[in-house]
MOPAC internal coordinates of N, CA, C and O (Angstrom, degrees):
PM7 1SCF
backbone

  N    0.0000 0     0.00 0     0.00 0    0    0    0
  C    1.4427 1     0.00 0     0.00 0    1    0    0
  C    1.5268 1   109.21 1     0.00 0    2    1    0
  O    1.2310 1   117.62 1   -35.95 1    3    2    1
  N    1.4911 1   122.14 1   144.05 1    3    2    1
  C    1.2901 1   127.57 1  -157.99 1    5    3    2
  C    1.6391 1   103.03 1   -88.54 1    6    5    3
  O    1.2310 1   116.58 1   -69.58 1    7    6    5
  N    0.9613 1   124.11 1   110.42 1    7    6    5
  C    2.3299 1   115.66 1  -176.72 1    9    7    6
  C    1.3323 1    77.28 1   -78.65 1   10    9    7
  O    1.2310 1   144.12 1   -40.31 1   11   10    9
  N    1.1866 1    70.73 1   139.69 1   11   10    9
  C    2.3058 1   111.79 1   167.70 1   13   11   10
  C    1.3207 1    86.47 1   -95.22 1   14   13   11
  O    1.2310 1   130.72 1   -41.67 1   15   14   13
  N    1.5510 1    96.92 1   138.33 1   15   14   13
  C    1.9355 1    94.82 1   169.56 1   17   15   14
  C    1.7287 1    89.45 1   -94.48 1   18   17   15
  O    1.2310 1   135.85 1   -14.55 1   19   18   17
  N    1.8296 1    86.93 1   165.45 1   19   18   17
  C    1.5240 1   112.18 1  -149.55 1   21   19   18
  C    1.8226 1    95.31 1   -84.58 1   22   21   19
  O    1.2310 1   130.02 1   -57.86 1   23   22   21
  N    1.6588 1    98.29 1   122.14 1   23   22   21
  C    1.3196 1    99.78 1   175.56 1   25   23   22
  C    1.4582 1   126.62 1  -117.90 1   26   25   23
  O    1.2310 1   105.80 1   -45.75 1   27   26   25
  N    1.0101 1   143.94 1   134.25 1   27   26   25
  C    1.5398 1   169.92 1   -74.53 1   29   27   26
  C    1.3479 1    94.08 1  -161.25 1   30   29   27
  O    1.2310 1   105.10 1  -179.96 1   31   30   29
  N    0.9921 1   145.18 1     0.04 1   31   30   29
  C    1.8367 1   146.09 1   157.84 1   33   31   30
  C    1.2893 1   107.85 1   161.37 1   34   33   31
  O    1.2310 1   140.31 1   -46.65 1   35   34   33
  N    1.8110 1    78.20 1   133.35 1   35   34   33
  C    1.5016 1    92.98 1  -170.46 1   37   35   34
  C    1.7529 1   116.50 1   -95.36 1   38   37   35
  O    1.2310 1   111.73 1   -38.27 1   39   38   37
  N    1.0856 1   133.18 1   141.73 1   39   38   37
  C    1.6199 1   110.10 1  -169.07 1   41   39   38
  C    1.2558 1   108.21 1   -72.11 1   42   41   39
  O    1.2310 1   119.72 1   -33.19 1   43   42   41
  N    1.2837 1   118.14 1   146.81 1   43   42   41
  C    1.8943 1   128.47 1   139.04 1   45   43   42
  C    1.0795 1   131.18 1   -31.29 1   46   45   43
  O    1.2310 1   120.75 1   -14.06 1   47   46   45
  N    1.3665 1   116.17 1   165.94 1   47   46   45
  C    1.5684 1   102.01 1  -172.87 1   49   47   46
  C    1.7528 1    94.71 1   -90.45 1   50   49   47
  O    1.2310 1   127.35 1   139.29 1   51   50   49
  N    1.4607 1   103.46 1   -40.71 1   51   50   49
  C    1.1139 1   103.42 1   177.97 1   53   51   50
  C    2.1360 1   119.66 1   -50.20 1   54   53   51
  O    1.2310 1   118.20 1   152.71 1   55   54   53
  N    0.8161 1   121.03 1   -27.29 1   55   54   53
  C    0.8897 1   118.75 1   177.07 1   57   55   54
  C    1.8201 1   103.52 1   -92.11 1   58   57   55
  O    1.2310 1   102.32 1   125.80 1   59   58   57
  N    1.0795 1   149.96 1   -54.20 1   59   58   57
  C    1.2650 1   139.92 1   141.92 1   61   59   58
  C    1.4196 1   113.31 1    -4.27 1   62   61   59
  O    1.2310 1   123.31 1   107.07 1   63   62   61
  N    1.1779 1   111.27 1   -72.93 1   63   62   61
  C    1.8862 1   116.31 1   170.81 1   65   63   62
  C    1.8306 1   113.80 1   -48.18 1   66   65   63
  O    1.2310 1   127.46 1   120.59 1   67   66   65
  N    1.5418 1   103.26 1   -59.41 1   67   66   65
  C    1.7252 1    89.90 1   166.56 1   69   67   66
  C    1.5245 1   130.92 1   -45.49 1   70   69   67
  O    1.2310 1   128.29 1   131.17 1   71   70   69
  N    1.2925 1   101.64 1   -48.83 1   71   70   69
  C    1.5144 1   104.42 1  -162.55 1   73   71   70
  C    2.1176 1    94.85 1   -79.67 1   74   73   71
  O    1.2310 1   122.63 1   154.22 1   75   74   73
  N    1.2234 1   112.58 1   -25.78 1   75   74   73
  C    1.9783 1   104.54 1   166.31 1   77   75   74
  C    1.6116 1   100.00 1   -49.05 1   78   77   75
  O    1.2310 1   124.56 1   120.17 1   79   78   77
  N    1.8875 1   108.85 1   -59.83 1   79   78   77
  C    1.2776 1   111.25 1  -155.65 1   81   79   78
  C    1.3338 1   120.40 1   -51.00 1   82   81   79
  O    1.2310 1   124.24 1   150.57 1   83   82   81
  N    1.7733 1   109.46 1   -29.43 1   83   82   81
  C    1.2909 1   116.40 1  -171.65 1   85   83   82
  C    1.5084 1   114.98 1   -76.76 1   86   85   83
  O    1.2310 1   130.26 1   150.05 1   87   86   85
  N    1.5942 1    97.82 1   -29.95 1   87   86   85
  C    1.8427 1    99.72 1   178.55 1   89   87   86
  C    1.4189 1   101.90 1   -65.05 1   90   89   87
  O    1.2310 1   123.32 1   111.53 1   91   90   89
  N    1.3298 1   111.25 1   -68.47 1   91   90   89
  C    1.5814 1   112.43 1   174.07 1   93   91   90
  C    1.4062 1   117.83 1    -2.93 1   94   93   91
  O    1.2310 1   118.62 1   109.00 1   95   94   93
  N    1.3038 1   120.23 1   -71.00 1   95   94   93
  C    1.4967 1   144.87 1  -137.28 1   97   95   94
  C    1.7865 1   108.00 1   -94.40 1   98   97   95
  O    1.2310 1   130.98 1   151.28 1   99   98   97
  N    1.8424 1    96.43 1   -28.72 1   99   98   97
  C    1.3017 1    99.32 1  -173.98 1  101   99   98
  C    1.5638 1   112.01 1   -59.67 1  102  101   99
  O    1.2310 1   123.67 1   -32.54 1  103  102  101
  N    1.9284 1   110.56 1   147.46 1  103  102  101
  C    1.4893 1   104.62 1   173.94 1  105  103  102
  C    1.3087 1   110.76 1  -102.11 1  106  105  103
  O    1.2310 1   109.16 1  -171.57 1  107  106  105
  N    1.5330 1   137.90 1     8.43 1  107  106  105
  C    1.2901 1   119.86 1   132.61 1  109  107  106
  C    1.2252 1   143.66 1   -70.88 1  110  109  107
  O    1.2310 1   117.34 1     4.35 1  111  110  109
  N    1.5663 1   122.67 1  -175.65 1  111  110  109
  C    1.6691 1    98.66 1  -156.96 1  113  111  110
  C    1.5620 1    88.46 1  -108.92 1  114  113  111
  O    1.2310 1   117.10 1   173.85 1  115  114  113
  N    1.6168 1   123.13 1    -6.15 1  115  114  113
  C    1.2180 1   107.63 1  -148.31 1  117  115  114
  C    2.0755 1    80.83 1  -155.60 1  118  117  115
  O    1.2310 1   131.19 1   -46.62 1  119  118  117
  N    1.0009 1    96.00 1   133.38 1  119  118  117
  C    1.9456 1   110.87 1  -177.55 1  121  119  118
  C    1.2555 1   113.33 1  -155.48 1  122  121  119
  O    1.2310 1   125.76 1   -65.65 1  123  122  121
  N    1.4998 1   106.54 1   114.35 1  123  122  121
  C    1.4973 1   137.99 1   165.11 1  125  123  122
  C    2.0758 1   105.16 1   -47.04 1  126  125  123
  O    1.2310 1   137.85 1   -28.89 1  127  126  125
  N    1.1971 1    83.01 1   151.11 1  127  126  125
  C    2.2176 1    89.35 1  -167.95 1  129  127  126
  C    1.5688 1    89.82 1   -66.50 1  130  129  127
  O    1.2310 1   120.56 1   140.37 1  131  130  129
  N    1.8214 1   116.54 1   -39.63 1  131  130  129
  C    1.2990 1   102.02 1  -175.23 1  133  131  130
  C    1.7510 1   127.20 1   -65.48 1  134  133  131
  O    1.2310 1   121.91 1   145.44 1  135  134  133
  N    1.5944 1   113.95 1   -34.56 1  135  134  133
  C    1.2928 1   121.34 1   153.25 1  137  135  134
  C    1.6341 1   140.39 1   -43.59 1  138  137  135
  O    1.2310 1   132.57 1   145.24 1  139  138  137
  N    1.9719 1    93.32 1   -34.76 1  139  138  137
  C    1.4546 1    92.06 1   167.24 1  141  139  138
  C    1.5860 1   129.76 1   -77.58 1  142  141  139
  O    1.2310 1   129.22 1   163.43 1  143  142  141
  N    1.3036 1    99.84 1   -16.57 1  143  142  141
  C    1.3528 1   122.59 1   179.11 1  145  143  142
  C    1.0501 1   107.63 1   -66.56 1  146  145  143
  O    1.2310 1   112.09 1   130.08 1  147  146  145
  N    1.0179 1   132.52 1   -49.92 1  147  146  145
  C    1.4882 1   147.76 1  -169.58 1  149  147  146
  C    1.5528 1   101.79 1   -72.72 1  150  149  147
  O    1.2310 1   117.46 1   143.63 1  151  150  149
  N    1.1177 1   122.43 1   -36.37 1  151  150  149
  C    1.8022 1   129.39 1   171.44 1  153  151  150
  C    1.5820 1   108.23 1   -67.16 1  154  153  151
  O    1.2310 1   126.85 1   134.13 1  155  154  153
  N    1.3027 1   104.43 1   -45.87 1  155  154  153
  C    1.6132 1   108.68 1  -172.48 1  157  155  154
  C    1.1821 1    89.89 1   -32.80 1  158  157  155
  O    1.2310 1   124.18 1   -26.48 1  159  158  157
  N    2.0688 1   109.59 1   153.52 1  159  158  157
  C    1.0634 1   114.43 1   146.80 1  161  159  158
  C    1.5592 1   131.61 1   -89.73 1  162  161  159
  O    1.2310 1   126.62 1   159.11 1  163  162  161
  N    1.4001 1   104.87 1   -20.89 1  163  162  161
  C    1.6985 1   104.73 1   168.18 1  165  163  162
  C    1.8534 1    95.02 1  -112.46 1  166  165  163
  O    1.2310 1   127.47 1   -12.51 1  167  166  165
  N    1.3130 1   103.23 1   167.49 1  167  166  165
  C    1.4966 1   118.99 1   173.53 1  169  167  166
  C    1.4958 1   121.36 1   -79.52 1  170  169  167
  O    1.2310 1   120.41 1   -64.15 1  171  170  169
  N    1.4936 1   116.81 1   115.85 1  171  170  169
  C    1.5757 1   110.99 1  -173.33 1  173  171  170
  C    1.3958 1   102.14 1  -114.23 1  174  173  171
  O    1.2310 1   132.67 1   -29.01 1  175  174  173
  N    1.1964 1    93.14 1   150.99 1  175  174  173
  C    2.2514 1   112.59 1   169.27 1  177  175  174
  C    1.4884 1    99.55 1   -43.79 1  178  177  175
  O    1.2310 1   122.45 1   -54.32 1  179  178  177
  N    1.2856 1   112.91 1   125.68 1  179  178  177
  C    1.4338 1   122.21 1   162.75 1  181  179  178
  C    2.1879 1   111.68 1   -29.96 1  182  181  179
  O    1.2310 1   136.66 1   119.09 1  183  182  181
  N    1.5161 1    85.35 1   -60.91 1  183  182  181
  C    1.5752 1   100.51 1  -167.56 1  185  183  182
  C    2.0212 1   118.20 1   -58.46 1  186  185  183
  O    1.2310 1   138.38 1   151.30 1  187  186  185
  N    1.7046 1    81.97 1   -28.70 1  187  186  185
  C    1.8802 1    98.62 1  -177.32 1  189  187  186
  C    1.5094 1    97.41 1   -83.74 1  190  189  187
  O    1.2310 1   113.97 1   156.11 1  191  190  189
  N    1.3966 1   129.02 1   -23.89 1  191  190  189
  C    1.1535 1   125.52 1   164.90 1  193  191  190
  C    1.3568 1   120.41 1   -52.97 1  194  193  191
  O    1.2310 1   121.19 1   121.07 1  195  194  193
  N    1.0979 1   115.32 1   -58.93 1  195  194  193
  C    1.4767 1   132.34 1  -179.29 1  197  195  194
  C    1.3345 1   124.08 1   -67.97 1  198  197  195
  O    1.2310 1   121.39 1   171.99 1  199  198  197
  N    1.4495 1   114.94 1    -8.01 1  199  198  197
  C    1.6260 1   127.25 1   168.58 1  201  199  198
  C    1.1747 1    97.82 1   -82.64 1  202  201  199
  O    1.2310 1   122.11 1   110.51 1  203  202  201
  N    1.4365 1   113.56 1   -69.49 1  203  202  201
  C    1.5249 1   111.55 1   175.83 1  205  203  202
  C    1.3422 1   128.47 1   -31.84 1  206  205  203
  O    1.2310 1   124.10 1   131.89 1  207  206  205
  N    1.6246 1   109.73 1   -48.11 1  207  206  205
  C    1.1482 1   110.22 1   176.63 1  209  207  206
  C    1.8542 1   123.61 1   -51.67 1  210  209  207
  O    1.2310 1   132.56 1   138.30 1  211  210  209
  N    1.8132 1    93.35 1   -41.70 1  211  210  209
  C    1.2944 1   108.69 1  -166.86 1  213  211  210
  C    1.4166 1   105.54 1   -64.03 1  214  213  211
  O    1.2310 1   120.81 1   132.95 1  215  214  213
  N    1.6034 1   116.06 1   -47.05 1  215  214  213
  C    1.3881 1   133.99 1  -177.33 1  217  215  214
  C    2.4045 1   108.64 1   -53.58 1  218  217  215
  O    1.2310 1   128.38 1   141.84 1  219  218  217
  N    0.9755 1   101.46 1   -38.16 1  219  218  217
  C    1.5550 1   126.37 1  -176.49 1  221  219  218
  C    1.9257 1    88.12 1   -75.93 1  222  221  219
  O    1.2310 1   110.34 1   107.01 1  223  222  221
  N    1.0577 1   135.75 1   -72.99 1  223  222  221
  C    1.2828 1   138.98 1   145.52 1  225  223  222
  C    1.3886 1   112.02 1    19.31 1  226  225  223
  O    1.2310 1   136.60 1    94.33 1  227  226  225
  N    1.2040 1    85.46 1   -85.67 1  227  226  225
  C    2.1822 1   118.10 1  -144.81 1  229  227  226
  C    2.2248 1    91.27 1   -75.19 1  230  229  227
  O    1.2310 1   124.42 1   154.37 1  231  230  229
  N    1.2861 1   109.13 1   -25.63 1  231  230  229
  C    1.2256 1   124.61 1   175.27 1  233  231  230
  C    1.3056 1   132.55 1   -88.37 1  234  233  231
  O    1.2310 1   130.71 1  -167.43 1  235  234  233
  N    1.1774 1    96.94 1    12.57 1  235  234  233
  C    1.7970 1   117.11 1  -157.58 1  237  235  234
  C    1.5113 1   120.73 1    17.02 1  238  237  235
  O    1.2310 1   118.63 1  -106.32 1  239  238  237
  N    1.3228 1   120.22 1    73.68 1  239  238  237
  C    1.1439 1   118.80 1   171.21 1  241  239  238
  C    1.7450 1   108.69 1  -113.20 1  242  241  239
  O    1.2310 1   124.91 1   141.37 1  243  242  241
  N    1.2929 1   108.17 1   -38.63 1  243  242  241
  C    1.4389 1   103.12 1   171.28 1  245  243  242
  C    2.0377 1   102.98 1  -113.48 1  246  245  243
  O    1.2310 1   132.47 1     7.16 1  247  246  245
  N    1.3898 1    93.51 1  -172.84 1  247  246  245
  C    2.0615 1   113.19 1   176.91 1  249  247  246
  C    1.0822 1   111.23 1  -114.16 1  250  249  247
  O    1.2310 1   114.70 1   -26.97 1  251  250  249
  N    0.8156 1   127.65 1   153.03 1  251  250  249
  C    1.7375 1   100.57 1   169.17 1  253  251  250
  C    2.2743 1    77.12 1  -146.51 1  254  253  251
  O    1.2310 1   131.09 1   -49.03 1  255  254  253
  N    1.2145 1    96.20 1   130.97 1  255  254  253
  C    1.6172 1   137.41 1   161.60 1  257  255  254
  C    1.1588 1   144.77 1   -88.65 1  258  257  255
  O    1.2310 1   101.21 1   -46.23 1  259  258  257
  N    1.4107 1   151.82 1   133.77 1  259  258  257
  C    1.1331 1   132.93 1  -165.08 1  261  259  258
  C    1.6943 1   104.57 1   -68.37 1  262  261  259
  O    1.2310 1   115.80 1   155.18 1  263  262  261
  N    1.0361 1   125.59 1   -24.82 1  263  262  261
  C    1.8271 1   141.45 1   160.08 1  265  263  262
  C    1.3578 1   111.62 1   -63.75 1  266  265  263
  O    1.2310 1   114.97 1   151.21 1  267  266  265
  N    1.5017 1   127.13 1   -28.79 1  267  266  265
  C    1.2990 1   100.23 1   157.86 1  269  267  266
  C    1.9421 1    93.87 1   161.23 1  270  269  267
  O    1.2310 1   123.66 1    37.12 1  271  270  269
  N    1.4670 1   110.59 1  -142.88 1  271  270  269
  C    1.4094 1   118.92 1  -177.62 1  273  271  270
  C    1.4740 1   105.08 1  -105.75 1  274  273  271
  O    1.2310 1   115.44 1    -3.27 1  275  274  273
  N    1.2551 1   126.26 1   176.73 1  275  274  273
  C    1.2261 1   119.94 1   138.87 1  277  275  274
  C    1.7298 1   102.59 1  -168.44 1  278  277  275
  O    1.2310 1   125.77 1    -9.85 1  279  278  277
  N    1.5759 1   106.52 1   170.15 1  279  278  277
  C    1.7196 1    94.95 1   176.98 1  281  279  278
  C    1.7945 1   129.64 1  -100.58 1  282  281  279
  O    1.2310 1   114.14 1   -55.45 1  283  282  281
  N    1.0623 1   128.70 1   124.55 1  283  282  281
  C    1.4076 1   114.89 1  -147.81 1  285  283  282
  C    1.1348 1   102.44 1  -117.88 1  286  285  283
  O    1.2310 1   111.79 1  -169.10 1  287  286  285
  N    1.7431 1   133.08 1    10.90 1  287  286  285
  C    1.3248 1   140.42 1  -143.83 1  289  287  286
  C    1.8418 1    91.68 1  -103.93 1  290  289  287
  O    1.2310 1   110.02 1   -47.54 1  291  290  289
  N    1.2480 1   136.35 1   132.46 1  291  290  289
  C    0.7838 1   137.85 1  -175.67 1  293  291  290
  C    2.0792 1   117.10 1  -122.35 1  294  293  291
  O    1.2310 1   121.18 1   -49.26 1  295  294  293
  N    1.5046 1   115.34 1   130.74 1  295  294  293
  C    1.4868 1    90.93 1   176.53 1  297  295  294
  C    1.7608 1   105.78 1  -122.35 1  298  297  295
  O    1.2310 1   123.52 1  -167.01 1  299  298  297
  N    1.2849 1   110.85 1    12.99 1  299  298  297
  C    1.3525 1   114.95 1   151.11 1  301  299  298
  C    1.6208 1   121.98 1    -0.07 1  302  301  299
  O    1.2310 1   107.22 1  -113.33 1  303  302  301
  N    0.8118 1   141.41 1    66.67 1  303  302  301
  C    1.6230 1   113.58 1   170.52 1  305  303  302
  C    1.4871 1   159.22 1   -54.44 1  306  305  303
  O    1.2310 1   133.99 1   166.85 1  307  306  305
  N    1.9268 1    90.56 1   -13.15 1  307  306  305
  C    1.4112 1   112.70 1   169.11 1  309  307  306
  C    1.3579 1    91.27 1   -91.66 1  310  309  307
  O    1.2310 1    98.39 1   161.36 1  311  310  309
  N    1.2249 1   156.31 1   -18.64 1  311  310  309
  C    1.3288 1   138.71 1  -165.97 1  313  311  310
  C    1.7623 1   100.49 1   -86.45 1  314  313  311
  O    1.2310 1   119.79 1   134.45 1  315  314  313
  N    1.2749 1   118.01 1   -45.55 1  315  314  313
  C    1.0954 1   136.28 1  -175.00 1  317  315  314
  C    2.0621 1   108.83 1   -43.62 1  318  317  315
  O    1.2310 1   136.80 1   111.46 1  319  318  317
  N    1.1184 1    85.07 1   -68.54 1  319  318  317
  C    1.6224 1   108.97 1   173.95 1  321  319  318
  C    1.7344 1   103.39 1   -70.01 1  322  321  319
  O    1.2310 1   102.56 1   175.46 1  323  322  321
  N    1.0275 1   149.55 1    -4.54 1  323  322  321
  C    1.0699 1   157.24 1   116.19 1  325  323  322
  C    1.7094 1   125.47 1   -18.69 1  326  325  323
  O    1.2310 1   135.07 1   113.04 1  327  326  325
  N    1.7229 1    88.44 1   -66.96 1  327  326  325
  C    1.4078 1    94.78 1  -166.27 1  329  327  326
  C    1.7453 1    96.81 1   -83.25 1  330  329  327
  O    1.2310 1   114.24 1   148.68 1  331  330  329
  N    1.2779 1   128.51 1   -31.32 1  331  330  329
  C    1.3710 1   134.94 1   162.15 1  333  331  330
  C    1.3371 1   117.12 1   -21.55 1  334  333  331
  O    1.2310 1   122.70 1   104.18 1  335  334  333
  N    1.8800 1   112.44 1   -75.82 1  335  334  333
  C    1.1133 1   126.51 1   170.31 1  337  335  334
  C    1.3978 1   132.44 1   -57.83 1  338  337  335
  O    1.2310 1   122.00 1   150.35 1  339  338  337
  N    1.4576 1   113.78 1   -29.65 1  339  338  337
  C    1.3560 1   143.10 1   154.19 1  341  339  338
  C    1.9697 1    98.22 1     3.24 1  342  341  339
  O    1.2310 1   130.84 1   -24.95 1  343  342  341
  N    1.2289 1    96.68 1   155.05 1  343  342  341
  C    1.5000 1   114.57 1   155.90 1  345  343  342
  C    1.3090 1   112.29 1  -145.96 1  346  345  343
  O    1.2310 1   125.91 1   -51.26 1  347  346  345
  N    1.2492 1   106.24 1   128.74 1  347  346  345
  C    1.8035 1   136.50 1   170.85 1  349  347  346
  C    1.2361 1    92.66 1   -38.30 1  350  349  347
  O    1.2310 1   124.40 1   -58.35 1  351  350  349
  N    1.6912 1   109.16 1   121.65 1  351  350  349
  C    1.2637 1    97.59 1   135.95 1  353  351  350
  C    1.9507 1   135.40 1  -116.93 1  354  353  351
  O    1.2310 1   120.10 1   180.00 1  355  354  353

């Protein structure tokens, strides 16, 4: 079994939901952790940042790049049923 190293605060949902809203909303395509920070509207722990981030990650809603973040999560519904019907190529 994989140990999680031991972490010191865990985020909110509410803060989970801010920091989506802010990717969401951003009008670049691509944002550095220090830029999003700077968007936040309240101030978060470096480390609770970076769970989130990881957690936003592991869920595929955002990418994250050596160039930066961005959000890739889509709720489209014709796109969805698109890629459904889709054929491999």
């Amino acid at each position: 079994m994989e140990k999680q190293p031991k972490i010191m605060h865990w985020p909110t949902l509410n803060t989970v939901i801010m920091v989506e809203d802010t990717l969401k909303k951003m009008n670049e395509s691509i944002i550095s952790v220090a830029e999003l920070k700077r968007k936040l509207p309240r101030q978060v722990n470096h480390n609770t940042l970076m769970l989130i981030l990881e957690y936003l990650e592991k869920s595929n809603k955002i990418a994250t790049t050596l160039r930066g973040i961005t959000w890739i999560y889509n709720t489209n519904s014709n796109l969805k049923k698109a890629i459904v019907q889709g054929m491999e190529l």
